[in-house]
C-alpha positions in Angstrom: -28.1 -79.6 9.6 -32.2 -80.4 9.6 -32.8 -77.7 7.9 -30.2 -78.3 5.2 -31.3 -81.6 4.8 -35.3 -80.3 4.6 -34.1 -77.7 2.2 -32.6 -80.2 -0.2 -35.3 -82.8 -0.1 -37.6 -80.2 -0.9 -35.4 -79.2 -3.8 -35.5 -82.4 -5.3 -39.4 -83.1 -4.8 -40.3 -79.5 -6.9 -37.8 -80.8 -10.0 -39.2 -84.9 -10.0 -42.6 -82.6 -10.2 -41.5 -79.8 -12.6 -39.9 -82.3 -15.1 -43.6 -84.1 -16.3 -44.7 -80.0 -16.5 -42.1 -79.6 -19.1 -42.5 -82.7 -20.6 -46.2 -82.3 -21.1 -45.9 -78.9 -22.1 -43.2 -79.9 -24.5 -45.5 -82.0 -26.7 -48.4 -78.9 -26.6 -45.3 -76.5 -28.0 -44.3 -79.2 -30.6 -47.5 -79.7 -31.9 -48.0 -75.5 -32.2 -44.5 -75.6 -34.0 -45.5 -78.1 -36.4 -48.9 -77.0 -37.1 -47.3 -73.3 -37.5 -49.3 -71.8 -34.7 -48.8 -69.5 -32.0 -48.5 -71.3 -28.5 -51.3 -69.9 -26.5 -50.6 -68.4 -22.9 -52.2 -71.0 -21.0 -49.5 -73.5 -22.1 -46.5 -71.1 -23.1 -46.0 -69.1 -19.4 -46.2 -72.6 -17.7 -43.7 -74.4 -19.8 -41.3 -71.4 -19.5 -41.9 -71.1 -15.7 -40.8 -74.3 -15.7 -38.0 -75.0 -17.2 -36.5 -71.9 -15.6 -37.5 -73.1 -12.4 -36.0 -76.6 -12.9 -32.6 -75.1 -13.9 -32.3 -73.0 -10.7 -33.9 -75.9 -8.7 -30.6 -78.3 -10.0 -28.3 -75.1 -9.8 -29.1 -74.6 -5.7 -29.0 -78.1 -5.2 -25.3 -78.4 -7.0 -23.7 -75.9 -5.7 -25.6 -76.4 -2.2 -22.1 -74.2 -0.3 -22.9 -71.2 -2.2 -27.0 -71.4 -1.9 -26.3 -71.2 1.7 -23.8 -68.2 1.9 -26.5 -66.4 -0.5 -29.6 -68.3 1.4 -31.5 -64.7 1.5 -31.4 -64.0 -2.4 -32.5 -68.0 -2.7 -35.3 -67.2 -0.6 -36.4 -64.0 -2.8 -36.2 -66.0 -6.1 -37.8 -68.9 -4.9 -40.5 -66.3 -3.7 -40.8 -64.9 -7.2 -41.2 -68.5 -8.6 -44.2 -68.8 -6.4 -45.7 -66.0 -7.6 -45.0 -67.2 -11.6 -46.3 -70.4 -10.4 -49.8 -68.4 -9.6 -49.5 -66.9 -12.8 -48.9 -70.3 -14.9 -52.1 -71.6 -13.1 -54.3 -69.3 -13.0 -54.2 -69.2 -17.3 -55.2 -73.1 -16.8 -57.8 -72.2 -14.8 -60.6 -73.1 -17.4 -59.4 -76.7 -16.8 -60.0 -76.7 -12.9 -63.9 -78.2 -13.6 -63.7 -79.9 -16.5 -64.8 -83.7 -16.8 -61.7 -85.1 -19.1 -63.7 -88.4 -19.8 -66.1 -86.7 -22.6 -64.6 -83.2 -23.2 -65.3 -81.5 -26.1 -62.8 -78.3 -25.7 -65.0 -75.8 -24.0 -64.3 -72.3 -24.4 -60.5 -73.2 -26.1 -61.8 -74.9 -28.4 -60.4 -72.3 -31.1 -57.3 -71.3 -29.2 -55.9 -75.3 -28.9 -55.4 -75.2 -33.0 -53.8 -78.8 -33.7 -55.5 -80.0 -30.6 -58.8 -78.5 -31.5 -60.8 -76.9 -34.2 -57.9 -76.3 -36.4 -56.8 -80.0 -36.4 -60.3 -80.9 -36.9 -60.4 -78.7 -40.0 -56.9 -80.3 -41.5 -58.0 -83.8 -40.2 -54.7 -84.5 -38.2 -54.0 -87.4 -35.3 -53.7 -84.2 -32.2 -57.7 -83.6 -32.7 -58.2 -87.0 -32.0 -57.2 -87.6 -28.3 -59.1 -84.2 -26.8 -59.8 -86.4 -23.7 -55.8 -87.1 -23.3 -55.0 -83.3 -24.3 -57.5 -82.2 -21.3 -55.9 -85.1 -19.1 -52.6 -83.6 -20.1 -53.4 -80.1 -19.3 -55.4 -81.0 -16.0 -52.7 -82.6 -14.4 -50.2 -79.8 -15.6 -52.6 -77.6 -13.6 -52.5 -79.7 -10.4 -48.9 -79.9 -10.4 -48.7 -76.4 -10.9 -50.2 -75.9 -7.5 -48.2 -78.5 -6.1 -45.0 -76.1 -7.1 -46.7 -73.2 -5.5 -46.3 -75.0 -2.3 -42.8 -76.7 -2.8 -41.5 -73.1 -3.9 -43.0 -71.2 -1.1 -41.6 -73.8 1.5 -37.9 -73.8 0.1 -38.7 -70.2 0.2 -39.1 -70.5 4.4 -36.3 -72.7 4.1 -34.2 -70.5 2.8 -34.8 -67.4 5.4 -34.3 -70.4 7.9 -30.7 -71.2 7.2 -30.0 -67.6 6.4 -30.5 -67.1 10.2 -28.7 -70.2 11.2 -25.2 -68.8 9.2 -26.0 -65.0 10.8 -26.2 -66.9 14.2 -22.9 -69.3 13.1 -20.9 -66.4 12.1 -21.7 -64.1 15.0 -20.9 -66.7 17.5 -17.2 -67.1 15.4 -16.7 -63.6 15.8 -17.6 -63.8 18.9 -15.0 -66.5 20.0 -12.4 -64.8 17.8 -12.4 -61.5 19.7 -12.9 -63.5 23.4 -10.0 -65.1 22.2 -7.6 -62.0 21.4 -8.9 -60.0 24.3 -7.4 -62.7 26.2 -4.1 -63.1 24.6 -3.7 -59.3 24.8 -4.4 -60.0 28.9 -2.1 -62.4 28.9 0.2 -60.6 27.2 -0.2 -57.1 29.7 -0.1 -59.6 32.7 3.2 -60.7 31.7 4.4 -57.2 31.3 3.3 -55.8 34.3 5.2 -58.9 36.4 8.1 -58.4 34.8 7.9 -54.4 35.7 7.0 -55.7 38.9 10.1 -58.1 39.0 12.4 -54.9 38.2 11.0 -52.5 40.9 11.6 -54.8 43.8 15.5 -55.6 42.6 17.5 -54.0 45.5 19.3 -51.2 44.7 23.0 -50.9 45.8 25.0 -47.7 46.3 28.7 -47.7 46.4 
């Protein structure tokens, strides 16, 4: 019951986290669309990590019966979301350092197009607010981390109420065939006294 309840607090902590990912990352992607521009990695892996990882997050949490009957392939994916997670991050690694209060684009400069030297170049509004777009991307970075851990301790979670339903259903197994075997005693007790009863009749002979 603790863990169930750990697991699903846990759940809902990674998606209040993972949904200002994807909404941050949403406006990078829009701006790419508009501008016509490829999405560069460092913003395209981590907006796709996430909103897979949100969707899974809501679909364990939802059908909460099942995540426990398949708690061991929960564990797994939530494993492999750790490990995207460490992807995501380390692209936005070039952030980790960087003083967002006067930031002048660094070495993706080029690479942030509307945000950067493109939107610079066509004079739009993006280029105007690099200090928000490295605020943006820095705290996408920290709460990338953040979902490392969340994902890697549903992940423990997981393996921890896969044990608990091995142990549950062993133990009902274990009553169910106590309680045959002693039925079936019963049942050849009851035999044998009647057998018993028969033998001892007295026999008469005329």
């Amino acid at each position: 019951m603790i863990g169930s309840l750990f697991f699903i607090f846990n759940r809902l902590v990674e998606i209040v986290f993972l949904i200002p990912i994807i909404g941050i990352m949403s406006y990078f992607v829009h701006g790419y669309l508009k501008a016509n521009m490829l999405t560069p990695a460092y913003i395209l892996v981590i907006f796709i990590v996430s909103v897979v990882a949100v969707f899974w997050a809501i679909d364990t949490l939802i059908r909460f019966s099942a995540t426990k009957r398949s708690a061991l392939f929960v564990s797994f994916v939530d494993l492999l979301f750790v490990g995207a997670f460490i992807a995501a991050v380390y692209e936005l690694r070039f952030i980790a350092n960087q003083s967002c209060s006067h930031w002048d684009g660094g070495s993706v400069w080029v690479s942030l197009g509307p945000f950067g030297e493109y939107g610079e170049s066509i004079n739009n509004d993006y280029h105007l607010h690099i200090n928000k777009t490295c605020a943006m991307l820095k705290t996408s970075f920290a709460m990338g981390i953040m979902e490392c851990v969340f994902f890697a301790w549903t992940s423990f979670l997981a393996l921890f109420l896969h044990s608990r339903q091995r142990e549950v259903v062993v133990k009902e197994t274990t009553v169910r065939r106590r309680s045959h075997s002693s039925r079936r005693g019963h049942s050849s007790g009851g035999h044998r006294h009647r057998s018993s009863s028969r033998s001892r009749r007295p026999a008469y002979v005329v």
